[in-house]
C-alpha positions as CSV (number, residue, x, y, z in Angstrom):
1,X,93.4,114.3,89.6
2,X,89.6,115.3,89.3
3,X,87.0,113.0,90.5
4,X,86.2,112.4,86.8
5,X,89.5,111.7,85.7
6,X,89.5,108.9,88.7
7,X,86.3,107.4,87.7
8,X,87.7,107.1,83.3
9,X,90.9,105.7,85.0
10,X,89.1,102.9,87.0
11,X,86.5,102.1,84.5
12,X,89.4,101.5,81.8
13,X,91.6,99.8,84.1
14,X,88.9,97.4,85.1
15,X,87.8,96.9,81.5
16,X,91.8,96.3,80.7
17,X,92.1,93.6,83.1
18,X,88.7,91.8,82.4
19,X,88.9,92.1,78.7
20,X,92.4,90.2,78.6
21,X,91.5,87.9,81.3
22,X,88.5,87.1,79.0
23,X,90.5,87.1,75.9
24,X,92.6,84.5,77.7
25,X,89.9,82.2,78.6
26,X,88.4,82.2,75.5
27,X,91.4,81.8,73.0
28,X,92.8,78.2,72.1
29,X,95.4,77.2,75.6
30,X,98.2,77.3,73.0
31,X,97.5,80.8,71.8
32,X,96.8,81.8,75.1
33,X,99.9,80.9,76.4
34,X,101.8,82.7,73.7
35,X,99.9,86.2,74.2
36,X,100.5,85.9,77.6
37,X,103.9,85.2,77.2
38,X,104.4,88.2,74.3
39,X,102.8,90.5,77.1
40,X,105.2,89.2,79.5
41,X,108.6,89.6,77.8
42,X,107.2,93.1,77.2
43,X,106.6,94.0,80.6
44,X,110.1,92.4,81.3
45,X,111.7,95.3,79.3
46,X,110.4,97.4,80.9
47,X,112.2,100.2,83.1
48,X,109.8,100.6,86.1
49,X,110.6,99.4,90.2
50,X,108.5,96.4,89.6
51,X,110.7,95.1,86.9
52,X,113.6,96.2,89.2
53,X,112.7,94.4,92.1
54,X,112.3,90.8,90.2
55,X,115.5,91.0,89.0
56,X,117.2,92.2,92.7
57,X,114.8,89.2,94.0
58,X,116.3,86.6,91.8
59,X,120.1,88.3,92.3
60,X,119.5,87.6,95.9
61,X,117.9,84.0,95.6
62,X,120.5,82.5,93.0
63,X,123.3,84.1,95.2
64,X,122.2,82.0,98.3
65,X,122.4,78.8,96.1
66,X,125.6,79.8,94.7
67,X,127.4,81.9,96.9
68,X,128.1,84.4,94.5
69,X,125.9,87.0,92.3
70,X,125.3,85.2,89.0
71,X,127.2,86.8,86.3
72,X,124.7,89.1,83.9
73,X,124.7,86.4,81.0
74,X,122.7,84.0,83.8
75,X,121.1,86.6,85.0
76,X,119.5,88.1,82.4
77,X,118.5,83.9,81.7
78,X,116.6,83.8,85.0
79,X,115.1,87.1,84.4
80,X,113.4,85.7,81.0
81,X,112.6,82.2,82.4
82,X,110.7,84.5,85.4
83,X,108.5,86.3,83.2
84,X,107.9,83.1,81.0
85,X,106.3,81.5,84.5
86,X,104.5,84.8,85.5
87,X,102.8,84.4,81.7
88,X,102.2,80.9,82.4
89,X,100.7,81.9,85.7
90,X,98.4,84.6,84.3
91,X,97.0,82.1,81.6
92,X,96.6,79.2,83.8
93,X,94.6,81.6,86.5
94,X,92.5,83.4,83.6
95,X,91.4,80.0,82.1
96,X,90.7,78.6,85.7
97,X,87.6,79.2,86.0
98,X,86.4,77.5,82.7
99,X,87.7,74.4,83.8
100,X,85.5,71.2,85.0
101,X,86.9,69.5,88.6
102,X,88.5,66.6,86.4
103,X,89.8,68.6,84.5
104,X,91.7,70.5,87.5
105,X,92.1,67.4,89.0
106,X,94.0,65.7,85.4
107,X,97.2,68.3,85.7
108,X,97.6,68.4,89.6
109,X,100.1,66.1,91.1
110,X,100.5,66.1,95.0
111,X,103.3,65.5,97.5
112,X,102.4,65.6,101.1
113,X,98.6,65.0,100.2
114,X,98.4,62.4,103.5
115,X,99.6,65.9,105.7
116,X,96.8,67.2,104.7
117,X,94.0,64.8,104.9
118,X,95.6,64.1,108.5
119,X,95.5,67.3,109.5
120,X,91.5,67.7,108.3
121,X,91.0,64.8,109.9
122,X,91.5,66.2,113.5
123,X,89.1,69.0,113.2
124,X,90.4,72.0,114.5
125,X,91.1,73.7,111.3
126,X,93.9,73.9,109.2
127,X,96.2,77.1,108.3
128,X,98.1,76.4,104.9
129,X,100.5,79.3,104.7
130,X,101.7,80.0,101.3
131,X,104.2,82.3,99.1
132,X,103.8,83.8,96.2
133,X,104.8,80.6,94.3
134,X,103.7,78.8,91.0
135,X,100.0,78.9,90.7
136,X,98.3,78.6,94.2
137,X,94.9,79.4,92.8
138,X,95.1,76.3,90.8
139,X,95.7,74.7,94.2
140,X,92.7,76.1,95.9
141,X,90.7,74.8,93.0
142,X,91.9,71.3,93.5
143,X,91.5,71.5,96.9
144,X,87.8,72.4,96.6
145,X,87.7,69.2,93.8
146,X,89.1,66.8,96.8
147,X,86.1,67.9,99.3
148,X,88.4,70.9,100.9
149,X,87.5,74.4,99.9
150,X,89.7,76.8,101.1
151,X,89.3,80.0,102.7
152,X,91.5,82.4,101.3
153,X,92.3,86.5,102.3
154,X,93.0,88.9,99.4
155,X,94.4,92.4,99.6
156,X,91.6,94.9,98.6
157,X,91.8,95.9,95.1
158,X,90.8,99.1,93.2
159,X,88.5,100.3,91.7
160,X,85.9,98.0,94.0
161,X,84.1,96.4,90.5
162,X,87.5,95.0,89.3
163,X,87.3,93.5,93.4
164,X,84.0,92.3,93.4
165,X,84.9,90.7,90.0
166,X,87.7,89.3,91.1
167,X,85.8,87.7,94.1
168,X,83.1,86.1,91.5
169,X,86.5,84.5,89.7
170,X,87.7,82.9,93.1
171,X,84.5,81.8,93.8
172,X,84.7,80.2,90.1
173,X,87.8,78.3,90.8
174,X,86.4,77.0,94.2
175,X,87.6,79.7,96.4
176,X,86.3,81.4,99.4
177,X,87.8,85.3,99.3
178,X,87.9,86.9,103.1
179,X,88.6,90.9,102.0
180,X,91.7,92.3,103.9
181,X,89.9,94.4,106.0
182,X,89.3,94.8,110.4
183,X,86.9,92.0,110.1
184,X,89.4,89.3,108.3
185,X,90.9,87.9,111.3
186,X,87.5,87.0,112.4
187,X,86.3,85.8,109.4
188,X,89.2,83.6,109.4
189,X,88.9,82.4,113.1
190,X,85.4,81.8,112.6
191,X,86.0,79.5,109.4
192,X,88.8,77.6,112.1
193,X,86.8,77.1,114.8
194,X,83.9,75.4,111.9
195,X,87.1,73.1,110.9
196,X,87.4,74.3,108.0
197,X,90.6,75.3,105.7
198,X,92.4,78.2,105.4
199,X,95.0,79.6,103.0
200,X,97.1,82.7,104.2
201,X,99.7,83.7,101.5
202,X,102.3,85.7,103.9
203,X,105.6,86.1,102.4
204,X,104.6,89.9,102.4
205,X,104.1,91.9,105.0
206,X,101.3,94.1,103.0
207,X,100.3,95.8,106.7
208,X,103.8,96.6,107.7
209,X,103.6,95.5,111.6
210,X,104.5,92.1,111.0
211,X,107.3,90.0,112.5
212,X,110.9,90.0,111.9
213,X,112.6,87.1,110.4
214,X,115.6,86.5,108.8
215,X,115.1,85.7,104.7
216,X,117.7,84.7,102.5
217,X,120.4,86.5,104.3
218,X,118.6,89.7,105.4
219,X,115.9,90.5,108.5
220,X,112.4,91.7,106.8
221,X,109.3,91.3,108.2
222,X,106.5,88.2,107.5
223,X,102.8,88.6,108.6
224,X,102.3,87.1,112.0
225,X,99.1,86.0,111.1
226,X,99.0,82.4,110.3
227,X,101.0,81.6,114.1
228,X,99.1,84.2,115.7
229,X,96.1,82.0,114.6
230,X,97.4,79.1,114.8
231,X,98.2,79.4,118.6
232,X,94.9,80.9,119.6
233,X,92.8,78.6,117.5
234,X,95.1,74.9,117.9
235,X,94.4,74.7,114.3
236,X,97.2,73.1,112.7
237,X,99.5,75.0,110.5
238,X,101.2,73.7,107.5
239,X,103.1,75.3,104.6
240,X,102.5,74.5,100.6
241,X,103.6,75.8,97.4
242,X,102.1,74.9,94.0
243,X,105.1,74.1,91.7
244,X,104.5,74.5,87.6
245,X,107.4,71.4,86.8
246,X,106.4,71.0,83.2
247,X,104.1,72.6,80.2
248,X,100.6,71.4,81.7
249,X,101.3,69.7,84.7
250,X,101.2,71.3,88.3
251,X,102.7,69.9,91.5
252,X,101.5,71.0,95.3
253,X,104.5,70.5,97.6
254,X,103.0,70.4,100.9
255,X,104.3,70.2,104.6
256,X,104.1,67.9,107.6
257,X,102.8,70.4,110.7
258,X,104.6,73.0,112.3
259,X,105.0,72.7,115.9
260,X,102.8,75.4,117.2
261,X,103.6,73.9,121.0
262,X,103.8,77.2,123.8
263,X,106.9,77.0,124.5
264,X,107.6,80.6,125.6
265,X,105.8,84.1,125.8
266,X,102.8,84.6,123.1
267,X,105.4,86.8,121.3
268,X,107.9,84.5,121.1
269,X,106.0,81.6,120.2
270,X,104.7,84.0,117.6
271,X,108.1,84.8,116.6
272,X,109.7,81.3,116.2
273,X,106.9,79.9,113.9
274,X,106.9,82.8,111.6
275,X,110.8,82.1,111.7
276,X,110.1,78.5,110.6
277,X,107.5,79.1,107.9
278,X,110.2,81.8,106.3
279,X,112.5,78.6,106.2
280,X,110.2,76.6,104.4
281,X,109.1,79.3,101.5
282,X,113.0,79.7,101.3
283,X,113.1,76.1,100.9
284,X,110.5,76.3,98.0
285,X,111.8,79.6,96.5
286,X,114.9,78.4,96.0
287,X,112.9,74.7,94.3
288,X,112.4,77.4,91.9
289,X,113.4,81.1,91.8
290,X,111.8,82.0,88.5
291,X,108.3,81.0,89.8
292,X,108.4,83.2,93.0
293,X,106.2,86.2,91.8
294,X,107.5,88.8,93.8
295,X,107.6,91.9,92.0
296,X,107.4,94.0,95.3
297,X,109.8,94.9,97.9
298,X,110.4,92.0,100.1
299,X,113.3,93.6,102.2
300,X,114.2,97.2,103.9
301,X,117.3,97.3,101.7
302,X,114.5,97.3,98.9
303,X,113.1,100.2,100.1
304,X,115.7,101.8,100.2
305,X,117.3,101.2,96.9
306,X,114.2,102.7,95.5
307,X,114.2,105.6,97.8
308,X,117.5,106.9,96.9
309,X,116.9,106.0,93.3
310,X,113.9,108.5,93.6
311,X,116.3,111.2,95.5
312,X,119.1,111.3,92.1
């Protein structure tokens, strides 16, 4: 692709994704929520790996509540209610940063809230390690309503205007964006060591020298961030996911502390917290399969599904 080809394909994808993130905002919530949810069951028909990969992710999910694969009939069911809670997702994080801190603060339920205001409390820092579940941005905003702005690190996107725009959003809803780059980990130490919070979603190894765990069934790999901090910091680390249980309401689940206690080598300390923050997100993902919005692959088996599927 020419140079000028690159520059007309960044320009229109960053006016595709601002223009409907503005239309969003701007519509009525009701017709918001139904483009966003036409767009959606578009996308779901689609015949790409991303659509591929929700469905194997919620195959895997319901199969570890169950026991067995869900017949097609229940499958295809999931699949729909999935994309229905991505839409709702999209909306909810386009309008976000319209909304006043009451308003925010009027559809957000918590469970766990005294974890956290303990763990502020001792001044170290806190790590809240998240998935990819419900809307955490609408978290982070009521956290910054309740006198906690988080600090939160965001894979790179391009073309860098669509980033920079999407750090102005954040920012909008409350948000503190680190950039995934050499100088995160830093960033994020330094914001520790000030006491600050810190929000590390890392139920995807985006780097790919992670940890191993074991995750619904299979061994993939988690970012060994958030212990690796954790231990070297003492912040305390704690788990949350931010639920979407009804049409308007939102509901942060969030955890007691994990023991970070040395208990072994640096690696394996490393290795048994990352272990026990992929229980938890298992824990949450199966609250909820159709609001994990994982449309990437999570596990080597993933891979290579996709590589053979390439090689026919």
């Amino acid at each position: 692709m020419s140079s000028r080809a690159r520059r007309v394909r960044s320009r229109l994808v960053y006016f595709t994704y601002t223009g409907l993130a503005m239309g969003m905002r701007n519509l009525p919530e009701p017709l918001a929520r139904l483009a966003a949810a036409v767009v959606a069951l578009g996308m779901m028909h689609g015949r790409g790996s991303t659509v591929r990969m929700r469905v194997d992710h919620l195959r895997r999910v319901l199969r570890d509540i169950d026991g067995q694969d869900p017949d097609p009939k229940t499958l295809k069911k999931w699949t729909r209610k999935a994309y229905l809670a991505y839409a709702r997702y999209w909306c909810d994080g386009a309008r976000l940063p319209a909304h006043s801190k009451a308003f925010v603060a009027s559809r957000m339920r918590a469970d766990g809230r005294e974890n956290l205001e303990k763990a502020m409390a001792v001044g170290a820092g806190v790590i809240m390690a998240l998935p990819h579940v419900g809307s955490w941005e609408w978290g982070g905003s009521w956290l910054e309503s309740i006198g906690f702005p988080m600090t939160a690190v965001a894979e790179i996107l391009e073309p860098p205007e669509l980033f920079e725009w999407f750090i102005e959003q954040r920012n909008a809803m409350g948000l503190t964006v680190v950039p995934l780059d050499g100088r995160a980990s830093a960033n994020v130490a330094r914001s520790l060591h000030e006491g600050k919070l810190v929000g590390l979603l890392c139920d995807r190894d985006l780097v790919g020298n992670g940890i191993e765990v074991e995750f619904f069934g299979e061994r993939t790999t988690f970012p060994g961030g958030p212990a690796t901090l954790a231990l070297r910091t003492g912040a305390t680390l704690i788990t949350t996911a931010v639920f979407n249980p009804s049409h308007d309401d939102h509901l942060a689940v969030i955890s007691a502390p994990i023991d970070t206690t040395r208990s072994g080598s640096f690696r394996a300390d490393v290795t048994r917290i990352t272990q026990e923050i992929a229980r938890h997100f298992e824990g949450y993902i199966r609250r909820a399969p159709d609001q994990w919005h994982m449309f990437q692959p999570e596990w080597p088996s993933d891979h290579d599904a996709e590589l053979a599927r390439r090689q026919r």
